[in-house]
Backbone atoms as SQL, in Angstrom:
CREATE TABLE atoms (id INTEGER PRIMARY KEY, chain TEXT, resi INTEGER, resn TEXT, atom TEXT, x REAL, y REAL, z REAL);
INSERT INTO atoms VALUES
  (1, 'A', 1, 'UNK', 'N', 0.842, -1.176, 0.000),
  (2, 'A', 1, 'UNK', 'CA', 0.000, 0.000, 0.000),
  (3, 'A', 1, 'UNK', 'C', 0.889, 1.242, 0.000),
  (4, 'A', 2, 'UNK', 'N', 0.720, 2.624, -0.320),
  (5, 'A', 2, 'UNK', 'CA', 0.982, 4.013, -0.420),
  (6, 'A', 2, 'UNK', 'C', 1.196, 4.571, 0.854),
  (7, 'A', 3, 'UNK', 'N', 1.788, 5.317, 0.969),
  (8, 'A', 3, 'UNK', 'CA', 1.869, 5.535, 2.382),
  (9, 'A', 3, 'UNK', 'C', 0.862, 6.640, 2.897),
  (10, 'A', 4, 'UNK', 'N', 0.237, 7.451, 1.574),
  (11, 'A', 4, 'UNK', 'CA', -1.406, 7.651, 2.293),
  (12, 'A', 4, 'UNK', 'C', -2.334, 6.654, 2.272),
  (13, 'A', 5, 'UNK', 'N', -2.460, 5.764, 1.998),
  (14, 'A', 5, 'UNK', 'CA', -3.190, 4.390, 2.790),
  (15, 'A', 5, 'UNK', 'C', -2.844, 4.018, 4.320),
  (16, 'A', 6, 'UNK', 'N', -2.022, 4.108, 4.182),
  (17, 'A', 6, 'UNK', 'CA', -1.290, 3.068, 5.311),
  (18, 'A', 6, 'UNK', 'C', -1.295, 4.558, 6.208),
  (19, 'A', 7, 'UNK', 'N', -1.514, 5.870, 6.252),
  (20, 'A', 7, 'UNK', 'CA', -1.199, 6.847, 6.813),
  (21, 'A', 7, 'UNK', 'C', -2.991, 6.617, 7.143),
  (22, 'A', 8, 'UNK', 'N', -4.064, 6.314, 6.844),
  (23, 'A', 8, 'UNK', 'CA', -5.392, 6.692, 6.842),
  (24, 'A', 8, 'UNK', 'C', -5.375, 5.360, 7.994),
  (25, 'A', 9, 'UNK', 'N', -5.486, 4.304, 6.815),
  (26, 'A', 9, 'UNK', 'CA', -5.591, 3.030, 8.222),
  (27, 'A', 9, 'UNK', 'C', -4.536, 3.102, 9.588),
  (28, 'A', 10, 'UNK', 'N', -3.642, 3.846, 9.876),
  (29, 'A', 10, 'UNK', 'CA', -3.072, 3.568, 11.256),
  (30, 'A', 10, 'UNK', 'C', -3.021, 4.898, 11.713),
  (31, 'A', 11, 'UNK', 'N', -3.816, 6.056, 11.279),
  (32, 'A', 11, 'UNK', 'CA', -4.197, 6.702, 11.745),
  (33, 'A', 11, 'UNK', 'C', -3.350, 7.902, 12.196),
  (34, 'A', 12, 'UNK', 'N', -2.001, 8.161, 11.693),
  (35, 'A', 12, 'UNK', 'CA', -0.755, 8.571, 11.805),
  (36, 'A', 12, 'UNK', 'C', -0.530, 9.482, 10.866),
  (37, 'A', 13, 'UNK', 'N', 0.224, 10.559, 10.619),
  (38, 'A', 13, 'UNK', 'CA', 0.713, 11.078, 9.683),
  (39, 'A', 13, 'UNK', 'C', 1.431, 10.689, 8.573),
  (40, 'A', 14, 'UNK', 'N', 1.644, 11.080, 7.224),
  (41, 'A', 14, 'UNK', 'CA', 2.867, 10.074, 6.538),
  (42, 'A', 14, 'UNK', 'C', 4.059, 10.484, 6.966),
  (43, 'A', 15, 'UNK', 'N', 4.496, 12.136, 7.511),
  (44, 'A', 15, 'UNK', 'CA', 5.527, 12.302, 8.476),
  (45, 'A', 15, 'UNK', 'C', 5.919, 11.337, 9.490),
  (46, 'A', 16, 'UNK', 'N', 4.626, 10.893, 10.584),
  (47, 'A', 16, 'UNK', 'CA', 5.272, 10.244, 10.920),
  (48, 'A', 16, 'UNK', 'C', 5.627, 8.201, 10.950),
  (49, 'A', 17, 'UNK', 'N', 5.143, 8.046, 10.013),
  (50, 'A', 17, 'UNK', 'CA', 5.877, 6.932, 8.373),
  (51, 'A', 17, 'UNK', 'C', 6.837, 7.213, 7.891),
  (52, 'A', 18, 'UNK', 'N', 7.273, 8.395, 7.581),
  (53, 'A', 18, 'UNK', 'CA', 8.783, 8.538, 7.488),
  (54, 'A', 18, 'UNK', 'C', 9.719, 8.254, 8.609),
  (55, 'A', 19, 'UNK', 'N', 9.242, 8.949, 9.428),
  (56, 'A', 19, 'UNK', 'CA', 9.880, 9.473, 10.726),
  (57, 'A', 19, 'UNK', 'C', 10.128, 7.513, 11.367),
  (58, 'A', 20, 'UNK', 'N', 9.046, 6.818, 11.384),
  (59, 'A', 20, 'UNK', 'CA', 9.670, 4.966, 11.945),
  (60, 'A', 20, 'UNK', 'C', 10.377, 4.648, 10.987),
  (61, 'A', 21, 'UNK', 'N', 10.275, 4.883, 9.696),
  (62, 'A', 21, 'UNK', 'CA', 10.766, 4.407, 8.449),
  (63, 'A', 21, 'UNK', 'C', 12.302, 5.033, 8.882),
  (64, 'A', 22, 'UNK', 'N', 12.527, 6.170, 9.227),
  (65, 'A', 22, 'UNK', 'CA', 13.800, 6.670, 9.188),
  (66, 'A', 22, 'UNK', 'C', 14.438, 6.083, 10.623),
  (67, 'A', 23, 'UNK', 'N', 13.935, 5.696, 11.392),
  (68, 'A', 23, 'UNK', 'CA', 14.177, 4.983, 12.614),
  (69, 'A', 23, 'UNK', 'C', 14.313, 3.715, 12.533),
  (70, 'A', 24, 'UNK', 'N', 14.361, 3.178, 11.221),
  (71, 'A', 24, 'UNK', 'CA', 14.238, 1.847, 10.775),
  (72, 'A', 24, 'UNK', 'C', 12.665, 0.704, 11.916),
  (73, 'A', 25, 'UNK', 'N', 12.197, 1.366, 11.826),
  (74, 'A', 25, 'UNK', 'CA', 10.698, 0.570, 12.741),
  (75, 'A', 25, 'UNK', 'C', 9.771, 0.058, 11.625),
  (76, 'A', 26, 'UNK', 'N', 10.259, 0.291, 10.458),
  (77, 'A', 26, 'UNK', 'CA', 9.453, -0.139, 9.443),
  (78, 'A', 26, 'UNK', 'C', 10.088, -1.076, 8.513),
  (79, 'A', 27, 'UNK', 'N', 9.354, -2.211, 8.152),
  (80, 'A', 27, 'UNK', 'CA', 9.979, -3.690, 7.288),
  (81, 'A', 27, 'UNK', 'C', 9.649, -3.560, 5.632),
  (82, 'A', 28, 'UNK', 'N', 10.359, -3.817, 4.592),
  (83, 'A', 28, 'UNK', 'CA', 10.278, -4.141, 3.495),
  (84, 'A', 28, 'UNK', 'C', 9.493, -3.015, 2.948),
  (85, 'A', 29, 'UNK', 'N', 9.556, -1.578, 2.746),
  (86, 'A', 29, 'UNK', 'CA', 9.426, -1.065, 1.875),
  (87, 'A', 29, 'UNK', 'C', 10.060, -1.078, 0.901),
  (88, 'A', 30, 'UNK', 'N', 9.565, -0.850, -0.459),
  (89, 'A', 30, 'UNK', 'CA', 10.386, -1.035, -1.432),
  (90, 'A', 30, 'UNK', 'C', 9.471, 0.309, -2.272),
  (91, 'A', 31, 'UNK', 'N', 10.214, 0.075, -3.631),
  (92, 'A', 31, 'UNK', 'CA', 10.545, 1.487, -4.622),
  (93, 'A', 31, 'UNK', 'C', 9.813, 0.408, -5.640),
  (94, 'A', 32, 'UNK', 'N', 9.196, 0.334, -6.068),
  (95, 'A', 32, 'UNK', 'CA', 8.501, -1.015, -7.125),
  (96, 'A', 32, 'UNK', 'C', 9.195, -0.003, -8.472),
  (97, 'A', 33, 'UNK', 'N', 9.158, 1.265, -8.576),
  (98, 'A', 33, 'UNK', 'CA', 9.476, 1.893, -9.932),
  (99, 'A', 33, 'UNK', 'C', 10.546, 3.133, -9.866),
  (100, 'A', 34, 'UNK', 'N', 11.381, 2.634, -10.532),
  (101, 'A', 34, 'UNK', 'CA', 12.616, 3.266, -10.085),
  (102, 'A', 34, 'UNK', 'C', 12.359, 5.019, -10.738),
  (103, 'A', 35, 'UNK', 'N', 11.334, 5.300, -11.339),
  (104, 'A', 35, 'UNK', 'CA', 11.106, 6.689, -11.987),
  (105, 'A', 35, 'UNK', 'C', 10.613, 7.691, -11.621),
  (106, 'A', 36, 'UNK', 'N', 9.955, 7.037, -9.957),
  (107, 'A', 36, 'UNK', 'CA', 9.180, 8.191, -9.332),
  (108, 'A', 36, 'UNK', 'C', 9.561, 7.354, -7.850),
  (109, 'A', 37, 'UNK', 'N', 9.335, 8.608, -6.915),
  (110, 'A', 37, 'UNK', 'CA', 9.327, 8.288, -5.591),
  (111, 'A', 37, 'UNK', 'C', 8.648, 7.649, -4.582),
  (112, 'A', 38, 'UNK', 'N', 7.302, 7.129, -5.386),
  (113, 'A', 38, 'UNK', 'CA', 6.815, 6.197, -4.201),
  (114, 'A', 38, 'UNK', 'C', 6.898, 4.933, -3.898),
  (115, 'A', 39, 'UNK', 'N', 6.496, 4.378, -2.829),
  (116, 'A', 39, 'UNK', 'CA', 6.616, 3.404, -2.168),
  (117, 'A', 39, 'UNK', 'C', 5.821, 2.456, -1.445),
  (118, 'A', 40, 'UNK', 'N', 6.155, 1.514, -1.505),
  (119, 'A', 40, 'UNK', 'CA', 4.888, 0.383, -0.924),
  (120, 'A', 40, 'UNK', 'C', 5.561, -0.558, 0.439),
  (121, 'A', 41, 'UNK', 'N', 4.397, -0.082, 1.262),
  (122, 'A', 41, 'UNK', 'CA', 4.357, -0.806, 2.251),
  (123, 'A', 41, 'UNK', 'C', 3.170, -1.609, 2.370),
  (124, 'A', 42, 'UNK', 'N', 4.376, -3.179, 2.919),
  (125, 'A', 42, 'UNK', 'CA', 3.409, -4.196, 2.849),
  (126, 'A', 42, 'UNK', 'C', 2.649, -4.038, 4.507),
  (127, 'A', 43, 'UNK', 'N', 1.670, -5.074, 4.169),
  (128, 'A', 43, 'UNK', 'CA', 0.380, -5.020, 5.326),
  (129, 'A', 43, 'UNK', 'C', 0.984, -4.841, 6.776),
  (130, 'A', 44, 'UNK', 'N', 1.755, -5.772, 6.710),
  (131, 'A', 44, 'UNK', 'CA', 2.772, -5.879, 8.457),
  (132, 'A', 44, 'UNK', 'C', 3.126, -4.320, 8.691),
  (133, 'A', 45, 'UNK', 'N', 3.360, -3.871, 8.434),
  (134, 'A', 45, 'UNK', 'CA', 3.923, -2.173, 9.141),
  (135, 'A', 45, 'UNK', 'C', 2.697, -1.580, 9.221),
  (136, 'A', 46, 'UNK', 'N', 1.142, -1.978, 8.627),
  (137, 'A', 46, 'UNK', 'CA', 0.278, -1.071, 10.011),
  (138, 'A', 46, 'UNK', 'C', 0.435, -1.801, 11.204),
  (139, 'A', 47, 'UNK', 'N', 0.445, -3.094, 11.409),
  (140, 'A', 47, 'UNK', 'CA', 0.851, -3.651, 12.538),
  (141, 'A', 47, 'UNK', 'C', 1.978, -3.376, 13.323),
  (142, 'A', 48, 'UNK', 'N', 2.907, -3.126, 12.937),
  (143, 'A', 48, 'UNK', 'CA', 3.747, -2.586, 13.600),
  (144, 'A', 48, 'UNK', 'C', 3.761, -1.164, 13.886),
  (145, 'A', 49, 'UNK', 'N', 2.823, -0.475, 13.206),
  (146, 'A', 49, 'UNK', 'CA', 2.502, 0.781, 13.653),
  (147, 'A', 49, 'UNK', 'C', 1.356, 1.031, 15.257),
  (148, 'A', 50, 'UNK', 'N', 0.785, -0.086, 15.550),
  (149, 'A', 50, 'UNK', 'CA', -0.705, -0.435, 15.646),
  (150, 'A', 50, 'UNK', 'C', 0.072, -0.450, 17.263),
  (151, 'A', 51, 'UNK', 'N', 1.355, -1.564, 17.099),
  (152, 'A', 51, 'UNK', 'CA', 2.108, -2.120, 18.430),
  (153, 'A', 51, 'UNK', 'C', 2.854, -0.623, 18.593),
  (154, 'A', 52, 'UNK', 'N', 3.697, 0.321, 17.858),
  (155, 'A', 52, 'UNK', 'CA', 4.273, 1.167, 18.515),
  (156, 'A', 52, 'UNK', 'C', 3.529, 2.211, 19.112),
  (157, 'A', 53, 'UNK', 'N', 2.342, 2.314, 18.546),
  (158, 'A', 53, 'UNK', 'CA', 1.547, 3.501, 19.213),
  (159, 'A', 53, 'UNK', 'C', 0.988, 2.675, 20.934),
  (160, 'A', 54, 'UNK', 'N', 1.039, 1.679, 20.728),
  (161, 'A', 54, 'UNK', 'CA', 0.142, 0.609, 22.143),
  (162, 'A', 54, 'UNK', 'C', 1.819, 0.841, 22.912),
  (163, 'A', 55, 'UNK', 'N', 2.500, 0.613, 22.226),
  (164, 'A', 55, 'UNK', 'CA', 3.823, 0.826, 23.560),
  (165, 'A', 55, 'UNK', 'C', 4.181, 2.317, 23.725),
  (166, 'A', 56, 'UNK', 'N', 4.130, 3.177, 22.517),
  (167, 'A', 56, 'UNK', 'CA', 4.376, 4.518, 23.013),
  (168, 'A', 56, 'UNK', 'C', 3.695, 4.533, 23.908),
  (169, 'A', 57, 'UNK', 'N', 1.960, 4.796, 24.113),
  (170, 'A', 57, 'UNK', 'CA', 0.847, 4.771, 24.945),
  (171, 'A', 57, 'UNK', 'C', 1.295, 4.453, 26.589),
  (172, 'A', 58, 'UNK', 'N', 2.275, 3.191, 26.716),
  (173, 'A', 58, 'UNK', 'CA', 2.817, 3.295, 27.847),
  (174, 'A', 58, 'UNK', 'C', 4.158, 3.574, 28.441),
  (175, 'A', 59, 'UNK', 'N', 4.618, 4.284, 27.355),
  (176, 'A', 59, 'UNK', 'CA', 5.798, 5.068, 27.876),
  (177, 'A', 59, 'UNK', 'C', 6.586, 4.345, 27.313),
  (178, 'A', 60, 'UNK', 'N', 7.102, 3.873, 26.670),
  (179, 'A', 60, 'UNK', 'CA', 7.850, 3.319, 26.273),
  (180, 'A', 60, 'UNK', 'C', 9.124, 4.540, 24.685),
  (181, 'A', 61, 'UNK', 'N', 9.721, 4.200, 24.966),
  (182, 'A', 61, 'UNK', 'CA', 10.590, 5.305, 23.876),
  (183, 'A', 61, 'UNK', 'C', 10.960, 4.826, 22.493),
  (184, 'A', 62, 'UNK', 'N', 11.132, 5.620, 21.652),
  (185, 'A', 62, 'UNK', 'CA', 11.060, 4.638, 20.184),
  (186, 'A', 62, 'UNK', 'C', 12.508, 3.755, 20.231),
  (187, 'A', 63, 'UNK', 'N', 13.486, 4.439, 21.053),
  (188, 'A', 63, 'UNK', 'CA', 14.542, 2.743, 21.193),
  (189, 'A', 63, 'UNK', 'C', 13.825, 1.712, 21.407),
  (190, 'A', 64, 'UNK', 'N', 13.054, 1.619, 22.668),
  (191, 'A', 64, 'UNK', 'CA', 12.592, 0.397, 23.326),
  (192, 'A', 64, 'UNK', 'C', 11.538, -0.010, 22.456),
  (193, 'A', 65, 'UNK', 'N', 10.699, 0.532, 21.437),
  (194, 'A', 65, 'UNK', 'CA', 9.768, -0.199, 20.501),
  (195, 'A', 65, 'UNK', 'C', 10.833, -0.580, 19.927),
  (196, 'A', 66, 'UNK', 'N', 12.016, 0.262, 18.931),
  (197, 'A', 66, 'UNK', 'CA', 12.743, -0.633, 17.859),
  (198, 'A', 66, 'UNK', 'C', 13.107, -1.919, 18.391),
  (199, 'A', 67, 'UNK', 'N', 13.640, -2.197, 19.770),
  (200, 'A', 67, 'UNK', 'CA', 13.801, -3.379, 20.375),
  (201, 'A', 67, 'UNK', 'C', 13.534, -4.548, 20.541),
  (202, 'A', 68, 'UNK', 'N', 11.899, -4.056, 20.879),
  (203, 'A', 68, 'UNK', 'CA', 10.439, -4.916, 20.921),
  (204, 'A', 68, 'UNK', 'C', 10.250, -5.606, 19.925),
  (205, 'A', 69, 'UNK', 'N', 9.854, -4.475, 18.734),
  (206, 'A', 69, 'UNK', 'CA', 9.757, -5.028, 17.210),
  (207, 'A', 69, 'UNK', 'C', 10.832, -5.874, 16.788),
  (208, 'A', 70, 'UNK', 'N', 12.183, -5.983, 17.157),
  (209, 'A', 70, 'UNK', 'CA', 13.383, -6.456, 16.481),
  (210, 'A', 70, 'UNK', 'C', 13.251, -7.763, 17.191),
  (211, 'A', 71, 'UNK', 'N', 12.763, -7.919, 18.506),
  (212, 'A', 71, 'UNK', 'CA', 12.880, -9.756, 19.402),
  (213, 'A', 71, 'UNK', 'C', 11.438, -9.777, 18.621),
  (214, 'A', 72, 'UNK', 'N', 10.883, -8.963, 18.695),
  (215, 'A', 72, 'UNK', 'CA', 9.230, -9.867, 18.080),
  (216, 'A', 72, 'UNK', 'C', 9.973, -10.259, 16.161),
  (217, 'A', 73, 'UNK', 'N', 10.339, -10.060, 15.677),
  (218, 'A', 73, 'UNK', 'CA', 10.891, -10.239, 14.588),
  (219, 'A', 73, 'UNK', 'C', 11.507, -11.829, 14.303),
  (220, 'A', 74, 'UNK', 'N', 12.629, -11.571, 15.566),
  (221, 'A', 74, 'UNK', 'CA', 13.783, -12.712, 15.668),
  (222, 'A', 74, 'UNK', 'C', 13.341, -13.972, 16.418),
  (223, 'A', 75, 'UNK', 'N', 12.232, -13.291, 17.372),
  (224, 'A', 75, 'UNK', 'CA', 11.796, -14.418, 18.102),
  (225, 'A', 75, 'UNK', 'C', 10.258, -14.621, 18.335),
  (226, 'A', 76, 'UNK', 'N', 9.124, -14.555, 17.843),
  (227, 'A', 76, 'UNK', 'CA', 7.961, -14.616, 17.168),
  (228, 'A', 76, 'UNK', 'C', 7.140, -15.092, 18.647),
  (229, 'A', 77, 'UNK', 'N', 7.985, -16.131, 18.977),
  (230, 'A', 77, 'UNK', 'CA', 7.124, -16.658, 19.833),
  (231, 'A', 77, 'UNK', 'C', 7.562, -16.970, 21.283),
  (232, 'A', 78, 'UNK', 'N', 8.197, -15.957, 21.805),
  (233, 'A', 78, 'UNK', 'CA', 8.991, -15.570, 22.803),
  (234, 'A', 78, 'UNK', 'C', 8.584, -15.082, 24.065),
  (235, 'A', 79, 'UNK', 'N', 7.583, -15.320, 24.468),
  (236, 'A', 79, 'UNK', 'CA', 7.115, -14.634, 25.549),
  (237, 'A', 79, 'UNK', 'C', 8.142, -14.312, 26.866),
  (238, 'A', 80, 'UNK', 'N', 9.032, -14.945, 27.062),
  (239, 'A', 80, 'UNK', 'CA', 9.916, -14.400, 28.163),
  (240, 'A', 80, 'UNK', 'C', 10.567, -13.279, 27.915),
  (241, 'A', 81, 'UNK', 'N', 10.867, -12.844, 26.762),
  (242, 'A', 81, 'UNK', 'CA', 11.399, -11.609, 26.358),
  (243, 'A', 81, 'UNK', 'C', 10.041, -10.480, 26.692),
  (244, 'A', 82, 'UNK', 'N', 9.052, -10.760, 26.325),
  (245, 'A', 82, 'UNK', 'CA', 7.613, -9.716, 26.242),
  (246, 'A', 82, 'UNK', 'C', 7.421, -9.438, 28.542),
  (247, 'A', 83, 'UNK', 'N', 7.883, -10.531, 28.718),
  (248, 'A', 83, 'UNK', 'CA', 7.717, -10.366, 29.792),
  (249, 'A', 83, 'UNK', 'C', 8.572, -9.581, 31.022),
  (250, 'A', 84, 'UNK', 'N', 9.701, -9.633, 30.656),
  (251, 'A', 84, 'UNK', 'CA', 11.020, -8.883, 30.656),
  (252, 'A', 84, 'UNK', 'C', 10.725, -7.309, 30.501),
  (253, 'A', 85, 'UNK', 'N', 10.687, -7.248, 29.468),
  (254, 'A', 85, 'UNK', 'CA', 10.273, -5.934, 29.002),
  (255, 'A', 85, 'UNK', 'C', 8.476, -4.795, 29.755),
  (256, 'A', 86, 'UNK', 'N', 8.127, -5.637, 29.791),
  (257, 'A', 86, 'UNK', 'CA', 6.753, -5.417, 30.592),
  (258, 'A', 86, 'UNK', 'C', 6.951, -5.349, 32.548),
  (259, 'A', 87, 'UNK', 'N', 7.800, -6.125, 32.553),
  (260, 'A', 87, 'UNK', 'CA', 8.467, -5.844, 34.182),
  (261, 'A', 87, 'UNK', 'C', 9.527, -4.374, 34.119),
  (262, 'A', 88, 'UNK', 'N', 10.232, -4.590, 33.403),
  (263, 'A', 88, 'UNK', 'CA', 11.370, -3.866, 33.377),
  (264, 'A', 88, 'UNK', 'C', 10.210, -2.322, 33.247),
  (265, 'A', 89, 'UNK', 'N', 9.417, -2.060, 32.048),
  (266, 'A', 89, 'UNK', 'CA', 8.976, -0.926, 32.225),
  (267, 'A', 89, 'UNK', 'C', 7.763, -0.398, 33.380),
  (268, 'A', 90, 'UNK', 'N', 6.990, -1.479, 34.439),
  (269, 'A', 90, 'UNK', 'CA', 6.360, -1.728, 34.930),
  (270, 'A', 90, 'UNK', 'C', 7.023, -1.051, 36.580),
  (271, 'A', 91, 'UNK', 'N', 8.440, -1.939, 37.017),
  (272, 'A', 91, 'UNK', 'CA', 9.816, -0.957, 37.596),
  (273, 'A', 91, 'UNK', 'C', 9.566, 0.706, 37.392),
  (274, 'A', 92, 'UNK', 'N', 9.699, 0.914, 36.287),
  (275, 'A', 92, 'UNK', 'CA', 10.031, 2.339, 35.597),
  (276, 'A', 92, 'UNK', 'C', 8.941, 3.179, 36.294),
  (277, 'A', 93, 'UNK', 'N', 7.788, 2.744, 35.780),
  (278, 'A', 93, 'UNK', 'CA', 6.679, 3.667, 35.985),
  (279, 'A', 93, 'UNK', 'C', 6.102, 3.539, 37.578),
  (280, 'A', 94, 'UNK', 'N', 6.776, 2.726, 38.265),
  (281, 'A', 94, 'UNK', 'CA', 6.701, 2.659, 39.495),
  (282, 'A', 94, 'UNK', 'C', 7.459, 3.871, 40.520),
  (283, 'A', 95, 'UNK', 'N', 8.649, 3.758, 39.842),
  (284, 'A', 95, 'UNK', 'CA', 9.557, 4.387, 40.597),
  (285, 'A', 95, 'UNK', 'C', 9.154, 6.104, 40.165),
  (286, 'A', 96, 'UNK', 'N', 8.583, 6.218, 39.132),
  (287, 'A', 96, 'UNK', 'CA', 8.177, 7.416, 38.841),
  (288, 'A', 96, 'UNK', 'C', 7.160, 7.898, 39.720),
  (289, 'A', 97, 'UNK', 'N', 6.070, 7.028, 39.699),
  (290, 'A', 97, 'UNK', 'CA', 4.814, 7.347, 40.554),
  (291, 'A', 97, 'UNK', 'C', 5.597, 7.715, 42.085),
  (292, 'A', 98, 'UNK', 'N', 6.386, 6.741, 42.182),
  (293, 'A', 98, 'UNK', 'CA', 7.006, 7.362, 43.697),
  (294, 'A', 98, 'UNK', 'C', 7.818, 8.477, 43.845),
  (295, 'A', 99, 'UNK', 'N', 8.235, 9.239, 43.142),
  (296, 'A', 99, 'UNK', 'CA', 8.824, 10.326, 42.319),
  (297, 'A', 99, 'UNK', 'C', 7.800, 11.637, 42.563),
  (298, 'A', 100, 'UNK', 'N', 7.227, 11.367, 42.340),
  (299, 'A', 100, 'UNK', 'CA', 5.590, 12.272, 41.557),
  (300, 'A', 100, 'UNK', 'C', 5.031, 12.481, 43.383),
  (301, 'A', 101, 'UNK', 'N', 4.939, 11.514, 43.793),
  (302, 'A', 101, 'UNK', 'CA', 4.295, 11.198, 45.186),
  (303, 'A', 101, 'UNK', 'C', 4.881, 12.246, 46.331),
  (304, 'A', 102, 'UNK', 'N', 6.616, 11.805, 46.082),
  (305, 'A', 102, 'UNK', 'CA', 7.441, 12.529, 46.953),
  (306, 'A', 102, 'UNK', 'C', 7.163, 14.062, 46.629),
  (307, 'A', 103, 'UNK', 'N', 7.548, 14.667, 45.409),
  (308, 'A', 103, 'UNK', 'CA', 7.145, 15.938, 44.731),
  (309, 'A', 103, 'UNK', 'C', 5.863, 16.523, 45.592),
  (310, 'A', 104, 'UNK', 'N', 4.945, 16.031, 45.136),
  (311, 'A', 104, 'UNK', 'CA', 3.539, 16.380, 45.832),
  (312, 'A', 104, 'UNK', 'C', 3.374, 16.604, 47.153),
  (313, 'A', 105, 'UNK', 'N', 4.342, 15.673, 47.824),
  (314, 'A', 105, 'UNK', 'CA', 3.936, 16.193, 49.460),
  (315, 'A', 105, 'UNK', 'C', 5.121, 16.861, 49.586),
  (316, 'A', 106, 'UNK', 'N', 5.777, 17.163, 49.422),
  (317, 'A', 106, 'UNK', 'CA', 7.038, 18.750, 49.483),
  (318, 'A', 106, 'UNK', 'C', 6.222, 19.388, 49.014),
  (319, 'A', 107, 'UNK', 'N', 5.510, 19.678, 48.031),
  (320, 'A', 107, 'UNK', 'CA', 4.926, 20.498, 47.707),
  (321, 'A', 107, 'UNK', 'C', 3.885, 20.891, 48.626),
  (322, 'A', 108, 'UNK', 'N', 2.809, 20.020, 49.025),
  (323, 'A', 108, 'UNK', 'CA', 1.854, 20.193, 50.458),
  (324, 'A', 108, 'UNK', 'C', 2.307, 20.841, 51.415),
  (325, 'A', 109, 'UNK', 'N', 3.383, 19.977, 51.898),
  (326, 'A', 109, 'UNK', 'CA', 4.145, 20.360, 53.093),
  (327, 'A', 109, 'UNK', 'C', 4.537, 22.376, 52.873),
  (328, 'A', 110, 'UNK', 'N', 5.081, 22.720, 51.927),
  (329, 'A', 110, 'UNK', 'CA', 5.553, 23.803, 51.519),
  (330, 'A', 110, 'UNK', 'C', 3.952, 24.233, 51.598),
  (331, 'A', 111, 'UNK', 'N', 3.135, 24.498, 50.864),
  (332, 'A', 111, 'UNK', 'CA', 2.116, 25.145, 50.776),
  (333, 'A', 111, 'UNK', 'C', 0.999, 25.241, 52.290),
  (334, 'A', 112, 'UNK', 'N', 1.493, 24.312, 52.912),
  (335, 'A', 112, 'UNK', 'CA', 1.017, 24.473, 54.392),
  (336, 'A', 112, 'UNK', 'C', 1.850, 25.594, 55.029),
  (337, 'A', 113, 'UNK', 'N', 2.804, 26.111, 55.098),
  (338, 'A', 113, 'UNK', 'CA', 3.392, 26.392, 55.890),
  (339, 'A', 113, 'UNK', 'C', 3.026, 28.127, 55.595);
């Protein structure tokens, strides 16, 4: 598909289709005609668009999707890796909330006084 197709179905800009494409987050585009500039992406990269917006969504950074996508690639059916990664960022957003927590009551504390 065009990358205004594939920009309509995943709901994204074609900027930012370039922008994974230039991050390498995107598989097997190709140039079908060497005389003009467009390009076809096959079906799998709305899917992989579909998964980076579900991991951006939880914080996750476009390293750690290229990551994701690259063991989901190499290793299809890997769940100890998915699980890894889901702890590891699970940690993250923990230690933040406790972060956020501390902030807030300095802040109380200060505004009491």
């Amino acid at each position: 598909m065009k990358i205004g197709e594939l920009s309509k179905k995943a709901s994204v800009s074609r900027d930012t289709i370039r922008f994974y494409e230039k991050n390498l987050l995107m598989v097997d585009v190709k140039r079908p005609n060497e005389w003009n500039n467009y390009k076809d992406y096959p079906e799998e990269n709305l899917k992989r668009i579909v998964i980076i917006k579900c991991l951006k969504k939880f914080g996750f950074t476009l390293k750690e999707c290229r990551d994701v996508l690259q063991e989901m690639d190499e290793n299809p059916n890997k769940s100890e890796f998915k699980r890894n990664v889901a702890k590891s960022k699970l940690e993250a957003i923990n230690k933040k909330i406790n972060d956020l927590v501390e902030v807030r009551n300095t802040l109380i504390r200060v505004l009491e006084e």
